[in-house]
N, C-alpha and C positions, 0 to 999 in steps of 0.2 A: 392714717389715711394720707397725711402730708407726705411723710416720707414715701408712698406707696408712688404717689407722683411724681414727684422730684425722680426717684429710682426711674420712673415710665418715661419721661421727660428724658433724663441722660440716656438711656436706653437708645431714643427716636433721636437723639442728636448726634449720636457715635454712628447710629445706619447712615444717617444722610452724610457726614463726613467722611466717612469710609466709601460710601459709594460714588461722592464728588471727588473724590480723589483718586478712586478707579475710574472716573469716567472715561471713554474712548476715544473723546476728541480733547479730552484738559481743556483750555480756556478759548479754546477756540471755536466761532459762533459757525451755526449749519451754512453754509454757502460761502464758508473762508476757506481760503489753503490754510493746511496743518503745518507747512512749510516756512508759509511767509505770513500767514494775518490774511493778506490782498484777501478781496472780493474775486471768488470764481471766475473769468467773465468779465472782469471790468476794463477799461480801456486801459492799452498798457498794460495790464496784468497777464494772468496763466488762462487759456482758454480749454477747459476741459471739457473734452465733447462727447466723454463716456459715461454723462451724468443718470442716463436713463438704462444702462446696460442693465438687467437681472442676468439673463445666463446665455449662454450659447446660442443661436437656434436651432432646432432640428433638423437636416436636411431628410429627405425622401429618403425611404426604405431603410432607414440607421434605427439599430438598437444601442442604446448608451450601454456600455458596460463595465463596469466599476472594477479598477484596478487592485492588484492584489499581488500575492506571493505565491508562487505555484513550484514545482518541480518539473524543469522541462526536461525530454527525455524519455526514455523507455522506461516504465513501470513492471517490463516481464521480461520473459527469456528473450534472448538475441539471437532465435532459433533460424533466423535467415546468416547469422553470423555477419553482419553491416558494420558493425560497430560504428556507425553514425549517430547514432543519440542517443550517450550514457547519460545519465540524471545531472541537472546541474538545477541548484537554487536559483530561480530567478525574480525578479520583481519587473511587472506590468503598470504602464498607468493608465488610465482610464482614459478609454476612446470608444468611437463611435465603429461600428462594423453592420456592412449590409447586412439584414434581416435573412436575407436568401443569396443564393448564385444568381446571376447579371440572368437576364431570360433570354430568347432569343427576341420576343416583342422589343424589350427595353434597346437591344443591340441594332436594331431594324430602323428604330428611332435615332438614333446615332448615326447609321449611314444613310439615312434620308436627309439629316442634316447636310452632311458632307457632301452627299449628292445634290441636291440644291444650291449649294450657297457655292463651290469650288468648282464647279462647271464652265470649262472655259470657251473660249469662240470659236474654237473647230469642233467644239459639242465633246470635247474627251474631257477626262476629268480621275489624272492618274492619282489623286488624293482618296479618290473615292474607292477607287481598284486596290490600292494597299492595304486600304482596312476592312477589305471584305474579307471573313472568314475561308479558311480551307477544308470546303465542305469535300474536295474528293479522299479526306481521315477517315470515310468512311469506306472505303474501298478494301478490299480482304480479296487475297488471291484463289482462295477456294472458298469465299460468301457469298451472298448475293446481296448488297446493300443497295444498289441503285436507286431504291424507295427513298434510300436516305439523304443519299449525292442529289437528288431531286428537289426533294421536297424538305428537308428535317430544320432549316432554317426558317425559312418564310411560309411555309403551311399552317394556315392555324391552330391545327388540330397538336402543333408543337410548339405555341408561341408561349407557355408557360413553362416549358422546360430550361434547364440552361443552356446559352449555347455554347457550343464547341469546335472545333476546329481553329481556336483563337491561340496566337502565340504570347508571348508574355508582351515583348515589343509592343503588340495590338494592346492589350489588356492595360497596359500602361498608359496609351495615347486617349482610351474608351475613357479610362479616371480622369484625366485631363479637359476633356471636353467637358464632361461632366459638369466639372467643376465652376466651369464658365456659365454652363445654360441653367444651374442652379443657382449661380450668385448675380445671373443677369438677372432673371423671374424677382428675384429678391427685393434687390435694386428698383426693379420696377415698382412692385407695389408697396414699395417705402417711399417713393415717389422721386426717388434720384436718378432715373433713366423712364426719359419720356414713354407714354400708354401705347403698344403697339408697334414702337420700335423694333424689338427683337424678330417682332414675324414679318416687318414689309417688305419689300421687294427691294429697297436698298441695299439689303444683306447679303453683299454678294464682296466673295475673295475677302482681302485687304480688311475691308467695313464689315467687321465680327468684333463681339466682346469677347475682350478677354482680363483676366481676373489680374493678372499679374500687371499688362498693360497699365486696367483702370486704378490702379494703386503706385502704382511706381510711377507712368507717368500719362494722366489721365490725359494730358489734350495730345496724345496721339491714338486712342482707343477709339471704335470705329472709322478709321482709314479718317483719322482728324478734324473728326465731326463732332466731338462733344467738345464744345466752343464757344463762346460769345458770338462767332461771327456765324453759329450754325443758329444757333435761337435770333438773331437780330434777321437772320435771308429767311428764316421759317414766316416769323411775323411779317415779313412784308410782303410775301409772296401770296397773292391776289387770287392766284390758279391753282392754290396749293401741292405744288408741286416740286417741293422740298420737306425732303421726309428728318422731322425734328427730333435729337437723340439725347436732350438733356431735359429732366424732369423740373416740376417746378422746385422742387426744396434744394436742385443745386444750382439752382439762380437767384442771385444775391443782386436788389437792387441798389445802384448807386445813386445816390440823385446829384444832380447837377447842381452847378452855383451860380446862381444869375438869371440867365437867358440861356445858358445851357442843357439842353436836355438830358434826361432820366437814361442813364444805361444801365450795362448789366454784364456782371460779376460771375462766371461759371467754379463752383465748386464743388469736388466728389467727398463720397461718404469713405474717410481713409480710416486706418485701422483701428483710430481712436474709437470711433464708432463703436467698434463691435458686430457692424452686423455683417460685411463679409465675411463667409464661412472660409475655415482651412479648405487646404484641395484636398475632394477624394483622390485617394491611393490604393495600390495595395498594400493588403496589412503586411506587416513583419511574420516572420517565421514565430518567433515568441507571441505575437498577441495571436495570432491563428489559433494556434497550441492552446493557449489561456481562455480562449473564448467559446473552442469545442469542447474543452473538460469540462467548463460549468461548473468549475466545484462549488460553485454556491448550493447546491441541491447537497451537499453533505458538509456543508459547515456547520457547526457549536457553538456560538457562541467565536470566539475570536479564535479558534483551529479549525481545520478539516479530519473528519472522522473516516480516516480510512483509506483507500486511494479507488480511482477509477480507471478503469480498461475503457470503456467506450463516454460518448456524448451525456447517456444516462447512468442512470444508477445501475448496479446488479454486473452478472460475473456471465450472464447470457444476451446472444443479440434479439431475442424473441419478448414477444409482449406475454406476461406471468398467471395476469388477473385478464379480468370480463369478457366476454363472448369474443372478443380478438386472441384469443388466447392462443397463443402459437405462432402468429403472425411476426413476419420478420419486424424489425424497429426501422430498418433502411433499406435501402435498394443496392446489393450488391451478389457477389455470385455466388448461389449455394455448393455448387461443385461442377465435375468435370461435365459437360452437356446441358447444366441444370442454371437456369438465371433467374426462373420466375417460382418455379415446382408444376404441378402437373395441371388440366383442362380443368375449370370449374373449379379450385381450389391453389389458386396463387399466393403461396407466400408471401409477396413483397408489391404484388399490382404492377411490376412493371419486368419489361423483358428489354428495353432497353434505357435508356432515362426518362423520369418518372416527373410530373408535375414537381416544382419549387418545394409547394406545400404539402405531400402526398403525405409523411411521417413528422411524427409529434417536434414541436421543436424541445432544445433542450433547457436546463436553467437557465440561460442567460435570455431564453424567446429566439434563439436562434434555427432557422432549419438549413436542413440538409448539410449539417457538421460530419455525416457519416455516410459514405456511402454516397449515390445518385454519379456525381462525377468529383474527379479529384482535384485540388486548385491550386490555380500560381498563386505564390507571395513573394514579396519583393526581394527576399536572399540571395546573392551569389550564395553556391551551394558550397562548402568545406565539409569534411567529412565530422570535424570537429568543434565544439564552442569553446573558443576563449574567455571562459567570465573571470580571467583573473584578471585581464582588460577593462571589462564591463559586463558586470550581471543588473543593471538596469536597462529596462527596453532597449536590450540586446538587437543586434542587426550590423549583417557585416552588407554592403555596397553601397558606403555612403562614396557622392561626389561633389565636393564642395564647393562649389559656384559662386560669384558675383553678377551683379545686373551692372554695378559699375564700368564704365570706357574710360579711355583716357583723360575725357572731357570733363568728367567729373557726374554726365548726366547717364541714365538709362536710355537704351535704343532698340527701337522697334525692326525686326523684320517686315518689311512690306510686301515685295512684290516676288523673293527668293523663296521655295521649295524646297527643305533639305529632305534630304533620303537617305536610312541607311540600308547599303547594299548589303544582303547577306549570302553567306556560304551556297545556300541552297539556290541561288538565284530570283530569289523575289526580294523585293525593294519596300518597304514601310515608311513613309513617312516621319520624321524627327519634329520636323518645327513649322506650323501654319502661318499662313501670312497673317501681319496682327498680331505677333506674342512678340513677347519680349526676347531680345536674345543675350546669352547670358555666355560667361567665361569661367574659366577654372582659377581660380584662386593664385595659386602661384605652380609654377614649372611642376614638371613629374620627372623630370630629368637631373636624378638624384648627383650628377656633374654639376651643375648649374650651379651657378654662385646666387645664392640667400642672401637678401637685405637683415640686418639686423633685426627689424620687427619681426623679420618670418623664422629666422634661427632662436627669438626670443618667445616663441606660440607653444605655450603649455600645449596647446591642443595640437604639437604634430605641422610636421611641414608642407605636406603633400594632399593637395585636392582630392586624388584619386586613390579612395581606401579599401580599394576591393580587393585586394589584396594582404592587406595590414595585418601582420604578427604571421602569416602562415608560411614561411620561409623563403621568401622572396627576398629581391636582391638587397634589400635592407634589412633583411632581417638573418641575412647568412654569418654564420663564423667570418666568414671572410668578406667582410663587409665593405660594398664600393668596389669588389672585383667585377667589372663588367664580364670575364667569363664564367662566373660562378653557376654551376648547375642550378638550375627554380626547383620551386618544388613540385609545382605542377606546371605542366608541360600545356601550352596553348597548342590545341589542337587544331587550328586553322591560321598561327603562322609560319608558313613555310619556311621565310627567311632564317628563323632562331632555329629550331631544333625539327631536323630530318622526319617526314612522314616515320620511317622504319623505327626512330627510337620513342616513339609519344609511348609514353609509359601508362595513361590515360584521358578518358574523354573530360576531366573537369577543369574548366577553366574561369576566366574573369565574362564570359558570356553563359554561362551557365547557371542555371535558377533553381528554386528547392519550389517542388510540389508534394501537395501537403493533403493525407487525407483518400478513404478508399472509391473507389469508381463501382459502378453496375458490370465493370470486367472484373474486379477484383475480390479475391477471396474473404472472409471475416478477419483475416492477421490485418489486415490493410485499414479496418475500422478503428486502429486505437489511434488517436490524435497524433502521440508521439512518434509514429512513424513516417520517414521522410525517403523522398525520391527525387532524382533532378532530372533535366534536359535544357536544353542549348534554349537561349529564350527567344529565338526565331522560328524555333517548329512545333507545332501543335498536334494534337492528337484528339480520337474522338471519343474520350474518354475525360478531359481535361477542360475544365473552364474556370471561372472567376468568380470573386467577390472585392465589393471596394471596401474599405473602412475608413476613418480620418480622427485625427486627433482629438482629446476633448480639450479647450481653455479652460484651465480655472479648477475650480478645485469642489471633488462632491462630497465632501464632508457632513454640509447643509442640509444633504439632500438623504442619508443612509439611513438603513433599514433599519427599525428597532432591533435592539441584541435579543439574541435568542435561539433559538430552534427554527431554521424554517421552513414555511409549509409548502409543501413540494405540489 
């Protein structure tokens, strides 16, 4: 019996030292740096202000979708002969991706914004005129769409559809806004931007939040009213008639020594926090790809069982099983004359595009991955993928920017409107007053003399990598010849190479759309098939989705191993 305890005893004394010696923090007490001993916090110490983060927060209309390894590319014959997208192994990380395509309601909300707040004092308001959709895509020289040119935008009977006639430029700028009026709302009711601010009547030009501003450099964000000297005029103003843009949790009092009175301390919720969300985007061409396969719906345990043609399961676009049986799975075109099938017995419910929600979504909760209308994603379009560059969250048109000036500090655009003019003659909007404006990293002018830091950048010389590896002048046999033939020929600079010789339409303005429309045949429904156009011109067949990165890591959060239930 002694010995029975003695044994139980050494037993319980080897756990507790084995597990004090794996502890996670070693000797060091809950609310110490692991670094230094210090107190969290304490004066003179390390102030860690991401004490209460658990995860991300959700923004509106995002489905989380958990990163993985996929095959991107074509799964079947190349019976169009493209050879645009042979199979390549790629790896995804987990991001967030709108639930649906942008509606036309949500996009109505957007130029209502713009149209209220950019309104200038001859009453025009060319901010607002660039981002309006080009509703005459619906025009057809032997149709009759006029219904459409009319009405298909702001009619309600279409305000859950997505809308269309949007260029990518737009689509771009739509994420951008976004961004702000999601992580204003935010702000607010975490109480770091005053109740009611974002809707008063202050909000005009210049005085807008914006996301990058409120981070980089907070007391120039609404036109240099989140201040100490905007909360000291709010309090003392008797007629209330100073509209106040700083919440109470980024007012820090100071108190005075003596006879001096109590002031006050303005400070923003910065990244430490955690709770500014990343900016919606649009997704990449690889998370697109990865988030309409869905192969979660035929994963095993840690492989995929098989491969997929479309969003669901099965080697058909028709529903198999219960009283829909027959019915198309998406909205696209059955054949020559045919979009919908015949009176009283519709295929797919729709003859042009189709409510958001109208068809199942797929594994990931996503709709309308197939079919309804086809979407930008952020690619400059190449006919080919380099993953011997990078087969992780692949994407070719990165531009590498600084917010840095000479000064040392970030600087606001205030009261200047940039525009980019395009080929077709309409002008979009670049940069609103109130954002930050920002610089390319170092020169694109491969003559240029490099600092030693920029010649010593693992990462490559050049800001501007829309180009990178596809035979461009840095990437020629004859490298540094200023006349060395490109590989692809810009098709809208005259100066370089003669209208008669453009050998093709793709260039560094050029986008990959991804995904089949309600004009397009069932070949058009497998993920892996890709199309481009210039990212200035829209179609009525073409619109969007945002997505945005996820922080941090969902390991925590993963599904039991196993089979799962579809």
């Amino acid at each position: 019996m002694l010995r029975k305890c003695i044994f139980t005893l050494t037993v319980l004394a080897s756990i507790i030292i084995v597990f004090t010696g794996c502890s996670r923090n070693g000797s060091v007490k809950s609310g110490e740096s692991s670094a230094t001993g210090w107190k969290i916090g304490e004066n003179g110490g390390f102030d860690y202000k991401g004490k209460d983060y658990k995860d991300q927060i959700q923004g509106p209309n995002l489905i989380l979708i958990h990163g993985g390894t996929f095959t991107k590319g074509r799964v079947q014959d190349d019976v169009m002969k493209d050879w645009n997208n042979a199979p390549t192994r790629m790896q995804v990380r987990s991001f967030y991706m709108d639930e649906t395509e942008v509606t036309n309601l949500m996009y109505i909300e957007y130029l209502d914004w713009l149209k209220r707040v950019f309104v200038q004092e001859d009453g025009t308001n060319p901010i607002y005129i660039s981002a309006l959709p080009d509703t005459l895509v619906w025009r057809n020289q032997l149709g009759y769409y006029d219904d459409m040119v009319n009405n298909y935008l702001r009619h309600p009977a279409f305000r859950t559809h997505p809308v269309v006639g949007v260029s990518w430029q737009q689509a771009n700028n739509f994420a951008k806004w976004r961004t702000n009026r999601v992580n204003e709302l935010i702000l607010e009711e975490k109480g770091w931007i005053a109740k009611g601010a974002r809707t008063s009547d202050a909000i005009k030009g210049r005085v807008n939040f914006d996301t990058e501003t409120y981070l980089k450099r907070p007391d120039l964000v609404y036109g240099e009213n989140y201040t100490a000297d905007n909360v000291r005029a709010a309090e003392n103003d008797t007629e209330d008639q100073t509209q106040s843009f700083v919440g109470r949790r980024a007012q820090i009092t100071v108190r005075g020594e003596g006879t001096e009175e109590d002031d006050v301390k303005v400070t923003n919720a910065s990244v430490e926090y955690g709770i500014v969300l990343p900016e919606y985007r649009l997704p990449t061409e690889s998370e697109w790809e990865y988030a309409a396969l869905g192969l979660a719906g035929i994963r095993e345990y840690n492989s995929y069982q098989g491969k997929k043609k479309y969003p669901w399961s099965g080697d058909t676009s028709r529903v198999t099983q219960s009283r829909n049986a027959g019915d198309q799975l998406a909205n696209f075109k059955q054949g020559r004359g045919d979009y919908s099938g015949v009176a009283g017995w519709s295929n797919d419910d729709a003859e042009i595009t189709a409510d958001v929600y109208q068809y199942p979504p797929n594994d990931f909760g996503l709709y309308g991955m197939a079919g309804n209308v086809s979407e930008w994603v952020a690619d400059v379009y190449r006919p080919l993928t380099n993953n011997e560059v990078s087969d992780m969250n692949y994407f070719r048109g990165n531009l590498f920017q600084t917010y840095i000036t000479e000064d040392g500090k970030a600087s606001v655009n205030n009261d200047v409107i940039n525009y980019d003019d395009n080929p077709n003659g309409r002008s979009v909007y670049s940069q609103l007053p109130g954002s930050i404006q920002k610089q390319n990293i170092v020169p694109n002018d491969f003559d240029s003399e490099f600092t030693n830091e920029q010649l010593l950048n693992t990462n490559g010389l050049a800001a501007d990598n829309l180009a990178y590896a596809d035979g461009d002048k840095l990437f020629q046999r004859e490298k540094g010849n200023p006349d060395g033939e490109e590989m692809y020929s810009n098709a809208f600079d005259e100066t370089r190479i003669a209208e008669e010789k453009r050998l093709t339409l793709v260039s560094n303005t050029t986008r990959v759309i991804k995904g089949a429309s309600w004009k397009d045949r069932a070949y058009w429904l497998d993920p892996a098939q890709r199309r481009y156009m210039p990212e200035f011109l829209a179609a009525d067949y073409i619109g969007f989705r945002c997505a945005m990165s996820y922080l941090g890591s969902t390991s925590e959060d993963r599904k039991p191993r196993g089979i799962p239930k579809n």
